[in-house]
Structures are given as C-alpha cells and as structure tokens.
C-alpha positions as CSV (number, residue, x, y, z in Angstrom):
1,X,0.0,0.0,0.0
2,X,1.3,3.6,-1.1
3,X,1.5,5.8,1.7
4,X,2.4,10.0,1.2
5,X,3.7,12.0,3.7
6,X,2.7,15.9,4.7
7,X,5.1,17.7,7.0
8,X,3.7,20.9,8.6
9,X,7.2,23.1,9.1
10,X,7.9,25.4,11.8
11,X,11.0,26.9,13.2
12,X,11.2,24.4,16.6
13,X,10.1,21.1,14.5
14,X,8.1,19.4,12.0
15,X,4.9,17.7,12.6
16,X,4.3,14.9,10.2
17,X,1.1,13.4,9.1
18,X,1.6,9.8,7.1
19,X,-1.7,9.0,5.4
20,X,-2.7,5.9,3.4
21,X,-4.2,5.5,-0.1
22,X,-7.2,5.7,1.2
23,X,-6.6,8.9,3.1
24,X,-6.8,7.2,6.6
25,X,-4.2,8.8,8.8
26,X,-1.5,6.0,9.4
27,X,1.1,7.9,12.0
28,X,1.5,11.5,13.3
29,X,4.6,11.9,14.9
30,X,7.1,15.1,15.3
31,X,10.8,15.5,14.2
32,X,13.3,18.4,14.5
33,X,13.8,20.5,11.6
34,X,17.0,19.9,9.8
35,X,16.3,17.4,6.8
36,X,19.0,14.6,7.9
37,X,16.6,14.1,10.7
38,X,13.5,14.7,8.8
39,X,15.0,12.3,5.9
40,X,15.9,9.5,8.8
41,X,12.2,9.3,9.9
42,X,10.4,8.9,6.7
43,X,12.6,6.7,5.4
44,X,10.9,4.0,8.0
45,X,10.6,0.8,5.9
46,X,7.4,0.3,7.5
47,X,5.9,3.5,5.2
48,X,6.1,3.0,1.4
49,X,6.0,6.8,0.7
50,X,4.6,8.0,-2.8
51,X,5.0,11.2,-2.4
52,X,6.0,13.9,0.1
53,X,4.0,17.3,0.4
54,X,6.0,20.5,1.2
55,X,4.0,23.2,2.1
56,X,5.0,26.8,0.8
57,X,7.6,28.6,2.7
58,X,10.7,30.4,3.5
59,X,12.0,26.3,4.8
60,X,10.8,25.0,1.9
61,X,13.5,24.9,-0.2
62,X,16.1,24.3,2.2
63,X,14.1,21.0,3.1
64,X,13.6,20.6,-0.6
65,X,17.2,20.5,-1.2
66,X,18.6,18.8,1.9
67,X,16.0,16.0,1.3
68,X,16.6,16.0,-2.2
C-alpha cells in the first residue's frame, strides 16, 4: 500500500502526518527540523511513501534540497 507524507514546518520542529491510499491517517509523529533528521524518519521501511507534500515557505527549499 502507497502511503504519502505531509510535514507541517515550523521553526522548533516538523509535525508529520503519514496518510494511506485511502486517506486514513496511518502515524502522526514530530521530528526536529533539519532534513538529515527529517529524511531519517520517513525513510521507516514500514511506510512505502509515494509522495511527500511540502508546504510553501521560506523552509521550503532548504528542506527541498537537503531532502533531495
């Protein structure tokens, strides 16, 4: 089953919401905000991630290209 990720970015941390292909929410968990951390939770083998939603914002590319 595809799962996608959404993380909500803020200056302290990073919420994250994994959903499922049926948009039931799988996990919400928190992670700091650097993308090595950010990167070493989502890349859980238990999620098969699809896709991963970055909102729009002055973080956003900086997570875009760390996770990249």
């Amino acid at each position: 089953m595809k799962h996608y990720a959404g993380p909500d970015v803020s200056l302290k941390e990073t919420l994250i919401c994994i959903v499922d292909e049926t948009g039931s929410i799988c996990r919400e968990m928190k992670a700091p905000i650097h993308p090595e951390d950010l990167a070493r939770v989502l890349q859980d083998p238990a999620w098969r991630l699809a896709r991963l939603g970055l909102e729009a914002g002055p973080l956003s590319q900086w997570l875009f290209s760390g996770l990249a």
